[in-house]
C-alpha positions in Angstrom: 7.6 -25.0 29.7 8.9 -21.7 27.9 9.5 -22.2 24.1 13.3 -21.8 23.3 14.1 -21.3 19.8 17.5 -21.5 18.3 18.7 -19.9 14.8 18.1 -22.9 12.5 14.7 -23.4 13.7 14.0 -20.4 11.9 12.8 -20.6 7.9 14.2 -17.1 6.6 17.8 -16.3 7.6 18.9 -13.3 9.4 21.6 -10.9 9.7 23.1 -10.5 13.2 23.3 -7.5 15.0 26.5 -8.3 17.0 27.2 -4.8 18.3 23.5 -4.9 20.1 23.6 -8.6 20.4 24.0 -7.9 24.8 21.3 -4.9 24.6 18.0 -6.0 26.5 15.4 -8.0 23.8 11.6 -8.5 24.1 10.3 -10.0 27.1 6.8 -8.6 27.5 4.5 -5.4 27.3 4.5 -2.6 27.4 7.8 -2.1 25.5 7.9 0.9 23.3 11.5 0.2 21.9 12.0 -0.2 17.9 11.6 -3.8 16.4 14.6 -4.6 14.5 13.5 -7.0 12.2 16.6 -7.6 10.0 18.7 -8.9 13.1 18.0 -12.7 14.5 18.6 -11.8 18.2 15.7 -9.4 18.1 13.7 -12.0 15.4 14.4 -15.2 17.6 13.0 -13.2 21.4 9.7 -11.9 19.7 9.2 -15.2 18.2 9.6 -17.0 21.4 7.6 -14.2 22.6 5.1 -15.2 20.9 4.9 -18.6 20.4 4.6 -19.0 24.1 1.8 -16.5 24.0 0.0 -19.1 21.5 0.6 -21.8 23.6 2.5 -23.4 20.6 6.0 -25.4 20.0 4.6 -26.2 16.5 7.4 -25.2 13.7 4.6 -24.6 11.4 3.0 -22.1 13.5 7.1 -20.8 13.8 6.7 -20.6 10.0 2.9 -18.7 9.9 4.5 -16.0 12.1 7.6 -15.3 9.8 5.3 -15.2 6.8 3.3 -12.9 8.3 6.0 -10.6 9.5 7.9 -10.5 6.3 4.8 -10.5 3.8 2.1 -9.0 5.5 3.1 -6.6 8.8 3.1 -3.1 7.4 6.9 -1.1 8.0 4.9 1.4 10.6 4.7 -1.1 12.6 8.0 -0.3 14.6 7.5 -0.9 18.2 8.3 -4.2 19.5 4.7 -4.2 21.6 3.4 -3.5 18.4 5.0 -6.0 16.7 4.0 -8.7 19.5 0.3 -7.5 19.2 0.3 -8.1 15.3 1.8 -11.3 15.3 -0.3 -12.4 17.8 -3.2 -11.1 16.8 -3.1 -12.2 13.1 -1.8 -15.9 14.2 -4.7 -16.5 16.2 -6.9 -15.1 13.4 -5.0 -17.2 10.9 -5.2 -20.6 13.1 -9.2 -19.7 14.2 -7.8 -19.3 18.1 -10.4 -16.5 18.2 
């Protein structure tokens, strides 16, 4: 079953972007449009995104991936595909998936 996440299941709070709130968010590669990271629509999509990518309903692992977006994912990483492929990539190494 597809994770759904809701606002408060988030740990950082995040501005909403209510004028793009309807535009099309995240659903899978390839999808070369900017990441906004400082609005919750586009923050809550990726993170389902990924989660279900990990397999994972676990808040803790909902936790790892907004550490790692807001402490360790460099700015140049724009694209949302991008975005997806870090998270991704640096849970599993994080979590010793492989």
């Amino acid at each position: 079953m597809p994770v759904k996440l809701k606002a408060s299941d988030l740990f950082y709070k995040y501005p909403k972007d209510v004028v793009n709130r309807d535009q099309p968010k995240f659903r899978c590669k390839p999808d070369p449009s900017p990441f906004n990271r400082d609005d919750l629509y586009e923050v809550v999509a990726m993170m389902e995104a990924v989660m279900n990518e990990l397999g994972s309903s676990d808040g803790r692992v909902l936790n790892l991936l907004e550490d790692i977006m807001h402490q360790d994912m460099p700015r140049f990483i724009e694209s949302r595909e991008m975005v997806f492929d870090c998270l991704v990539e640096t849970a599993r190494e994080r979590l010793g998936l492989g």
